[in-house]
N, C-alpha and C positions, 0 to 999 in steps of 0.2 A: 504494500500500500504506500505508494510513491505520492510525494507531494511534488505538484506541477506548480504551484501555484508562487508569485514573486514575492510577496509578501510575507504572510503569513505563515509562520513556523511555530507559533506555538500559540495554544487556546489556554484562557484565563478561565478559569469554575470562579462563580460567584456565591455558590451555596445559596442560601437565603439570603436574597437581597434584604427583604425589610426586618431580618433579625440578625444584623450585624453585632450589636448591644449585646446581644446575648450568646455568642460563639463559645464562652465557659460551658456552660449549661448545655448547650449544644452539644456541646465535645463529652461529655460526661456522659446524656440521653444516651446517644450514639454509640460510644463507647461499650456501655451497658448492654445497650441492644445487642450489639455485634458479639460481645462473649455468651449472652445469654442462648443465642442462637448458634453458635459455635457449640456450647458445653453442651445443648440438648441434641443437636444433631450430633455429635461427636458419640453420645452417650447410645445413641439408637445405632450408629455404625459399629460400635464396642459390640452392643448386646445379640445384634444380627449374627457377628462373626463367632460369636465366644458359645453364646447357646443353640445347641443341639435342636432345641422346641422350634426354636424360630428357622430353620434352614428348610421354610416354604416358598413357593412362587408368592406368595403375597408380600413376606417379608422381604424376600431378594428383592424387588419392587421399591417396596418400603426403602431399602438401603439406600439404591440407587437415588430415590427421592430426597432422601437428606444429606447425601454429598453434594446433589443439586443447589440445596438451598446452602449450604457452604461455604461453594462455591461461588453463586450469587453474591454474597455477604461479601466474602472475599472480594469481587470485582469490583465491589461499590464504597464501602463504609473503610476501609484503613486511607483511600485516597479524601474520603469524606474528612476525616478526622484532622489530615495535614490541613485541608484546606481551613478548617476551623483555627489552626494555630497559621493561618497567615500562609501556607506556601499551598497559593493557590494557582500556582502556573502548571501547566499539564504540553508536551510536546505533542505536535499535531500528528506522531504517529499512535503516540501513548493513547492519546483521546480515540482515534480510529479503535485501537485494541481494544481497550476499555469498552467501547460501543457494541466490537462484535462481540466478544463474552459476555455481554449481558443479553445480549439478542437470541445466542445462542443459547444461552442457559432457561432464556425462557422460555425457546421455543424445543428445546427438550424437553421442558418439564411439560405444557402442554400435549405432549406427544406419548410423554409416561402416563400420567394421568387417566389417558382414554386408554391406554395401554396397561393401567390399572383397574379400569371399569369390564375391560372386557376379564379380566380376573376374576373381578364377581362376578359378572355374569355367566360364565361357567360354574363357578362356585353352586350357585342358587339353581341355576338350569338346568344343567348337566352336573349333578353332582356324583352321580355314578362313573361318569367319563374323566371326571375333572383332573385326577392323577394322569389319565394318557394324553388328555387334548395339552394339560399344561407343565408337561414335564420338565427339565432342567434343561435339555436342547431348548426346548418350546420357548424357555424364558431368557438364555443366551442370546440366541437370535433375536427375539423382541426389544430387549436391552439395548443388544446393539444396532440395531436398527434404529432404534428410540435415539442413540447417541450420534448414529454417523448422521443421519437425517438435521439434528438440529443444530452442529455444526457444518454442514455442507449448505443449507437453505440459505443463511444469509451472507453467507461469502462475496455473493454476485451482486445485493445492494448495496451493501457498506463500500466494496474495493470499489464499485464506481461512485458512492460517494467522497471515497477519498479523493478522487480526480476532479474535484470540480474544485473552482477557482474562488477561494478566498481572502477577500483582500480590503474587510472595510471591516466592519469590529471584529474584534476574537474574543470578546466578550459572553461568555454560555449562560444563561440565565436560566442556572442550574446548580443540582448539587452533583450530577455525573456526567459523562458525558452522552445524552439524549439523543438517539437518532434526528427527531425531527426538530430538538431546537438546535443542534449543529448543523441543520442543513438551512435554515432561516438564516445562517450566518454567510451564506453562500449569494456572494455578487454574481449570481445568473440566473436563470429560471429553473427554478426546480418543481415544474408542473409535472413531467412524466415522473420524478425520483416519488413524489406524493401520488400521483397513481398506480406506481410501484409498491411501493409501502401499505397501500389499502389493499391491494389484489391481495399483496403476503399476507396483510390481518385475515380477508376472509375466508381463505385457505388452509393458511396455518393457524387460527385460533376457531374459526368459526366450525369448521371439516369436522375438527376431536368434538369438537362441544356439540355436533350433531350426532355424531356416535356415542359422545355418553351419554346423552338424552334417548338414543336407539336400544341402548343395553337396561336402560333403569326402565325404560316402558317395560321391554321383556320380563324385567325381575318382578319389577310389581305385577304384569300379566299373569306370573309363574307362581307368586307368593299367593295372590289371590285363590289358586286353584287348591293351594292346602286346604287338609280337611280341619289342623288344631291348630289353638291359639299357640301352641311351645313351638309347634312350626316357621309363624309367623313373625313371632319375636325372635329365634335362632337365625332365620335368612337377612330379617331386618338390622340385625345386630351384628353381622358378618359386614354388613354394607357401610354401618353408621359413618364409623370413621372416614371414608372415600368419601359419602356424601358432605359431609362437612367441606373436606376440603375442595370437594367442586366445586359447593355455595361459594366458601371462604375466594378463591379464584378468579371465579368470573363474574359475583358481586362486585369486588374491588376492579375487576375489566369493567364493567357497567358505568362504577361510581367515578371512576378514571374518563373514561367517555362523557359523561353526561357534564363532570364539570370542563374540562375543557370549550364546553359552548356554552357556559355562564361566564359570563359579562364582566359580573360583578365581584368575581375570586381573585384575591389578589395572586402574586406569583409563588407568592409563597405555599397559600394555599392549594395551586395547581402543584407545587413542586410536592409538597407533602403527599395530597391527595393520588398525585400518579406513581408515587414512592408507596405505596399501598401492597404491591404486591412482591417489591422487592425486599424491602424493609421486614412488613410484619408476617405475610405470610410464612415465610420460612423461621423465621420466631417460635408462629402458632400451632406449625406440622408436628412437630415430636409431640406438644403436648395433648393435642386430637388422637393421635396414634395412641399415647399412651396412658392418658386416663379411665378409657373405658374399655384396656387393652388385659386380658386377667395375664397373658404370658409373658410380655411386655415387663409389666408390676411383677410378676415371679422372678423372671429371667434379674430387673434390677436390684429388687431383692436380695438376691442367692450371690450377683457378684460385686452389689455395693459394698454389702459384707466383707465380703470377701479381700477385698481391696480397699475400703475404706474402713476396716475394721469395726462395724459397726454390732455389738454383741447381738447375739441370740436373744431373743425375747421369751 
């Protein structure tokens, strides 16, 4: 990702413009977030590997899911953190990178997600089959597909966004570096990169989220058909935790979307509000997963213990 451009060689992050005063507090919030979302994801990576119960398709899944949000964290919040203590200049290839890992990591996770839904829906459907349909090949090959997919897809917008000629602010009015306000920075027309960019939303966001609405019809078709209520609540309760994180997901796509065409949101608050899914969802996942998880709560149990010496009750 080559810069053509005469100018401009490096982009300024501005973080939150209208809470400059408060960059301490900032830095501290942030801070917090990022280990808190580090130590829970870090903890469901430990417990996947270490316990025996957990070495299912749903878990292996699960894993994959929380190196995602990680990794995310990682792309976003240590460069957040300098920028809060002042060292807000970012080189214009760093900014490039920066953009495509977060593009990329979203648009994997999107792709596991439906790649997680179709889990249950075997699960609930075919649960006589479910050991052959989704064996350990079954879920390598998905994984990886889920992985080479959501770093190959955006290679082709970004690497021609680096080509385009910037050469009048380098100012990001932002706290990362944002595909589409890095390309606002851009002295030429960027009519086709913005109908580029919308084709990729409805493709790559809208595709999964039709197929997970394709598999939850099923499930609930399928759950309906039980004869008992222990039925009912066992299929339902296999699901809970995915469904959360759908909601969680494509709510925060919605609420991202819909303020963007208020008016009246200052920057800060777009910047917040579109930081929604970077920020807190990956925070939220371990604790979705693991609160109304019984093997989860076993598994950290047995090697909190173990590790953190906490006695025997």
């Amino acid at each position: 990702m080559s810069n053509l451009t005469d100018s401009i060689t490096d982009f300024i992050l501005i973080g939150f413009p209208g809470l400059q005063d408060y960059n301490n507090i900032l830095f501290g919030f942030f801070l917090a977030l990022f280990l808190v979302t580090c130590i829970g994801n870090l903890c469901i990576l430990g417990l996947v590997i270490l316990d025996q119960r957990l070495h299912t398709p749903m878990y292996f899944f699960l894993w994959n899911l929380a190196l995602l949000d990680i990794l995310m964290v990682t792309a976003i919040i240590p460069k957040l953190l300098a920028v809060f203590l002042e060292h807000k200049m970012i080189s214009f290839a760093a900014c490039f990178v920066q953009m495509y890992m977060i593009i990329s990591f979203g648009t994997t996770e999107i792709l596991l997600v439906a790649a997680m839904a179709y889990d249950r829906y075997v699960a609930v459907v075919k649960p006589l089959h479910y050991n052959v349909i989704v064996n350990l090949k079954t879920c390598i090959v998905i994984a990886s597909t889920v992985w080479m997919l959501g770093f190959l897809i955006p290679l082709i917008p970004v690497t021609m966004a680096s080509y385009l000629p910037f050469c009048a602010s380098n100012q990001i009015m932002h706290c990362f570096c944002d595909y589409p306000t890095v390309l606002s920075l851009a002295c030429t027309d960027v009519s086709s990169h913005a109908t580029g960019s919308l084709g990729f939303v409805i493709i790559f966001v809208y595709t999964p989220f039709i197929f997970v609405l394709w598999t939850y019809l099923k499930i609930i078709s399928s759950v309906i058909k039980l004869k008992t209520e222990q039925s009912h609540k066992k299929a339902f309760s296999m699901c809970f935790s995915h469904v959360i994180v759908v909601l969680l997901y494509y709510i925060s796509r919605a609420i991202d979307y819909i303020a963007l065409r208020i008016d009246n949101i200052s920057y800060d608050g777009r910047i917040l509000i579109g930081g929604l899914n970077y920020f807190f969802t990956p925070m939220v996942n371990p604790m979705i997963y693991s609160l109304r998880n019984e093997k989860i709560k076993a598994a950290a149990q047995k090697y909190f213990r173990i590790y953190i010496l906490i006695p025997e009750k």
